[in-house]
C-alpha positions as CSV (number, residue, x, y, z in Angstrom):
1,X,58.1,8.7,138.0
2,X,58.4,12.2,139.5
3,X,55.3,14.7,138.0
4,X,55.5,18.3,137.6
5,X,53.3,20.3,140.1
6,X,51.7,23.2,138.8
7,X,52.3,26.7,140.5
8,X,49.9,29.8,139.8
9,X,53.3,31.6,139.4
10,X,54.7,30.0,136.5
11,X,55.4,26.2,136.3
12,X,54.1,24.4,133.4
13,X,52.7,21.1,133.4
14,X,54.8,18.0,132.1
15,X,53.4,17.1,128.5
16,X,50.2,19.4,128.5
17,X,49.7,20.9,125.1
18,X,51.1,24.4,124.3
19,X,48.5,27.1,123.2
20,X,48.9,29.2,120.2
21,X,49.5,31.9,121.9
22,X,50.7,33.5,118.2
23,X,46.6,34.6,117.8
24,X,47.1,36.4,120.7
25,X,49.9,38.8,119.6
26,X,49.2,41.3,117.1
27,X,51.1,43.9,115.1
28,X,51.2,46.8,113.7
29,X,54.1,47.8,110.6
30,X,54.5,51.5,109.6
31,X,57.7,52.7,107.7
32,X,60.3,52.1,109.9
33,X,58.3,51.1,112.9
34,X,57.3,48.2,114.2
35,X,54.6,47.4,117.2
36,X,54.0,44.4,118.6
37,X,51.1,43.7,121.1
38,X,52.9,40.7,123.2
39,X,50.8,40.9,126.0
40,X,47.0,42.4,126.9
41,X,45.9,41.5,122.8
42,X,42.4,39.8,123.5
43,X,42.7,40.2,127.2
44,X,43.5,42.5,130.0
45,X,46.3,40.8,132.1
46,X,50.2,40.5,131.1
47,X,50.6,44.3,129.6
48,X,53.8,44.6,127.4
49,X,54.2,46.4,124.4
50,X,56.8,46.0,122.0
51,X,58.2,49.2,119.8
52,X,60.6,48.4,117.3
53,X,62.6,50.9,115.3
54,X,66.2,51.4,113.9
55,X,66.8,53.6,116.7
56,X,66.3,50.7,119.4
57,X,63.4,48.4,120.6
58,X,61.2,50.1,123.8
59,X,59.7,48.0,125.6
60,X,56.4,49.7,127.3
61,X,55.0,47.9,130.3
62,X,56.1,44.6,131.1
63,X,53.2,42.6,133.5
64,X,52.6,39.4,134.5
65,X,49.5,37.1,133.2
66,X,46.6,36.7,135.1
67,X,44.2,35.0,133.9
68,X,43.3,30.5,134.3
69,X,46.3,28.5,135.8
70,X,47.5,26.3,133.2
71,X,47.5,29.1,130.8
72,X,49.1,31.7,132.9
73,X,51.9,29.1,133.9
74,X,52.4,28.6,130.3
75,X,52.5,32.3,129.5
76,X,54.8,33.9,132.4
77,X,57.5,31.6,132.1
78,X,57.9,32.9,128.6
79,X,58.7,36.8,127.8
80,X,58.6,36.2,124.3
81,X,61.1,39.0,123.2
82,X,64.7,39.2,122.7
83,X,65.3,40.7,125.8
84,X,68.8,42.0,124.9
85,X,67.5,44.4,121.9
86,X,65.4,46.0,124.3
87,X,66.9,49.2,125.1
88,X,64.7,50.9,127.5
89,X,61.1,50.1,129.6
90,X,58.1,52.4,130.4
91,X,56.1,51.7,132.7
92,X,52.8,53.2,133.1
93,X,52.0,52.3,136.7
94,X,52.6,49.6,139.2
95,X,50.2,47.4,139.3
96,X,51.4,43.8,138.9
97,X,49.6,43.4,135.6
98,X,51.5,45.9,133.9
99,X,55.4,45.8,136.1
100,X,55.4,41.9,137.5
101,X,57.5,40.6,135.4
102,X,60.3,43.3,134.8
103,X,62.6,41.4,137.5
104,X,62.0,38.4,134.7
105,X,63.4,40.8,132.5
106,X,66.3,41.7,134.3
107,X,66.8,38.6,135.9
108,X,67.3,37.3,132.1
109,X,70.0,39.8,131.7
110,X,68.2,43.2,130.1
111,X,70.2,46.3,131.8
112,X,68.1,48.9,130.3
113,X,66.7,51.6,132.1
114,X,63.1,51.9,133.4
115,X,61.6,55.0,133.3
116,X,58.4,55.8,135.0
117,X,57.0,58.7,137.1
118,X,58.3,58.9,141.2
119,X,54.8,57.8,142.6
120,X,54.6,54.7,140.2
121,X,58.5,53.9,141.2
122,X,57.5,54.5,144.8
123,X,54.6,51.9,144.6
124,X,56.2,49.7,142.6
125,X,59.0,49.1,145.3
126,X,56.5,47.9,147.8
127,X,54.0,46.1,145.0
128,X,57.3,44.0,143.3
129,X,59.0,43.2,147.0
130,X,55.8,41.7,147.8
131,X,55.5,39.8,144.6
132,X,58.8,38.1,145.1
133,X,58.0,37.2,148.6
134,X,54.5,35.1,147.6
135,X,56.3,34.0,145.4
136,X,59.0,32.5,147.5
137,X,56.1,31.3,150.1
138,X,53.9,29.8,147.7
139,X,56.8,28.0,146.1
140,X,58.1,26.5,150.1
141,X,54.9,25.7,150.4
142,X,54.2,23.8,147.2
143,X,57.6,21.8,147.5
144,X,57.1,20.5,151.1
145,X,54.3,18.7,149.7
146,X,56.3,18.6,146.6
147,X,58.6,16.4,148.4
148,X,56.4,14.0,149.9
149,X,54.0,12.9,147.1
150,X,57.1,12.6,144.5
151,X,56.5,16.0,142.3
152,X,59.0,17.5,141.2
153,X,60.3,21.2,143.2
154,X,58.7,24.3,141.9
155,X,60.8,27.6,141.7
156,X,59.7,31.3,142.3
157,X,59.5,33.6,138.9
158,X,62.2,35.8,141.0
159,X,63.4,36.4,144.1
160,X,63.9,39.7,146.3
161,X,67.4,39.9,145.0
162,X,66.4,40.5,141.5
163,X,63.2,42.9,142.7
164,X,66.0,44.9,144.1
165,X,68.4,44.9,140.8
166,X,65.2,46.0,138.8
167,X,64.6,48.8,141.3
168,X,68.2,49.8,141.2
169,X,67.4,50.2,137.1
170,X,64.3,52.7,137.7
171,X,64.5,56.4,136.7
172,X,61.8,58.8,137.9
173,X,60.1,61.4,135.2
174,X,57.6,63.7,136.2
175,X,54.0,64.3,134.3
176,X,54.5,66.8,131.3
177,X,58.8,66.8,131.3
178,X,60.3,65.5,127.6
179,X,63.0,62.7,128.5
180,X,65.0,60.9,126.0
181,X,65.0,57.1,126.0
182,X,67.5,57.8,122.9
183,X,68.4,60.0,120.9
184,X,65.7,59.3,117.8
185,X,63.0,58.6,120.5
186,X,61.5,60.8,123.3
187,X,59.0,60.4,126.4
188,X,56.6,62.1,128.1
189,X,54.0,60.7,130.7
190,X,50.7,62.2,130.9
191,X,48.3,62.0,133.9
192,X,46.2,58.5,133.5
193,X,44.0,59.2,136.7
194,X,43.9,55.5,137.4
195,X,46.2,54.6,140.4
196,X,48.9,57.3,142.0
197,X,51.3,57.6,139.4
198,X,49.8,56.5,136.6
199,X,50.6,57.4,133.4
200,X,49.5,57.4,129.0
201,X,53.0,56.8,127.4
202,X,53.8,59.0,124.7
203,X,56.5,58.1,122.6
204,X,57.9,60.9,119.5
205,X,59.8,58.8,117.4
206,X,62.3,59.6,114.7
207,X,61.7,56.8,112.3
208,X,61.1,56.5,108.5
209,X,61.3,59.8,106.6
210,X,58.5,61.5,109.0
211,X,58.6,61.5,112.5
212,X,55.9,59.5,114.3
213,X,54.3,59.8,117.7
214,X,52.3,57.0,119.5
215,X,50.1,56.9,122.8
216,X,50.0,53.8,125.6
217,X,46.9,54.7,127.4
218,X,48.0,52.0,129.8
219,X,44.6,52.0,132.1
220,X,42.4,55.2,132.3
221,X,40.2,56.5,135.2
222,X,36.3,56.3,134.8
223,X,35.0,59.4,133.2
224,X,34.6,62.3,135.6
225,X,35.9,60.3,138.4
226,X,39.0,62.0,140.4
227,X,40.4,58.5,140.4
């Protein structure tokens, strides 16, 4: 009988028990607003941050797990949203943690547009083409012994072609400059310090009978550090 290989990327083992990973989601309900924690709650790997209001659903970073195998297998093969009622993605910066799984998104069908600021779009071009193509060696690698020992073939999480659909989807917004995601919900980056690019997410929402306005740090430079 052929068993399922494990693959730091993504593939979960045959009948291994799933983890509540429920405990590790949290959530926060104002009037008309919605926040959900999906990924980074009790850790610091798989960013993605989930902002539901009647205007849309935002979807602010959208990273990959990193964290033992059999637990990260589990958790990046799963986005755990309705990817379709997501409207639009922010991205902070491009570290994998926080953009490696937006081709997942977009491979999965989600056409919304990602907005981040041109230094974090420029690095994530390089950062998310060289994701796709571990991915792709790892997963050659895996199946040639794959095939001889009787496991069964692993796939990649995504391949360049989606990396270069997702990148097609990016829009660049500089520090400081007010863009609309919608017309209920507006963006502006600040400067994070913490990689070129980075950014704190703010988000003014129109929601409920008072407007509301809530900040993504994303990850923050020490304190007075340049960077």
């Amino acid at each position: 009988m052929r068993r399922e290989r494990q693959q730091q990327s993504g593939v979960h083992l045959g009948d291994a028990p799933r983890r509540a990973f429920d405990r590790l989601e949290q959530r926060s309900k104002l009037d008309g607003l919605d926040v959900q924690f999906i990924g980074a709650a009790q850790t610091v790997a798989g960013s993605m941050n989930l902002v539901r209001t009647g205007a849309g659903s935002v979807l602010s970073d959208c990273g990959l797990f990193q964290g033992r195998r059999r637990e990260a297998c589990e958790r990046n093969r799963d986005l755990r949203l309705l990817v379709m009622d997501v409207v639009a993605i922010v991205l902070s910066h491009a570290h994998i943690n926080h953009s490696g799984a937006l081709p997942m998104l977009v491979r999965a069908g989600n056409r919304g547009p990602i907005d981040a600021t041109p230094a974090t779009r420029d690095l994530a071009t390089a950062m998310l083409q060289d994701a796709a193509l571990i991915q792709e060696q790892d997963a050659r690698h895996l199946n040639r012994h794959a095939e001889r020992e009787g496991f069964d073939l692993v796939e990649p999480l995504y391949d360049e072609a989606d990396v270069l659909r997702t990148l097609g989807m990016f829009h660049s917004v500089p520090y400081g400059l007010k863009s609309y995601l919608t017309p209920k919900i507006a963006l502006t980056f600040r400067d994070a310090g913490h990689v070129l690019g980075s950014a704190i997410t703010v988000l003014d929402l129109k929601a409920g009978p008072d407007p509301r306005r809530l900040a993504f740090t994303g990850d923050l430079r020490r304190r007075d550090m340049p960077i």
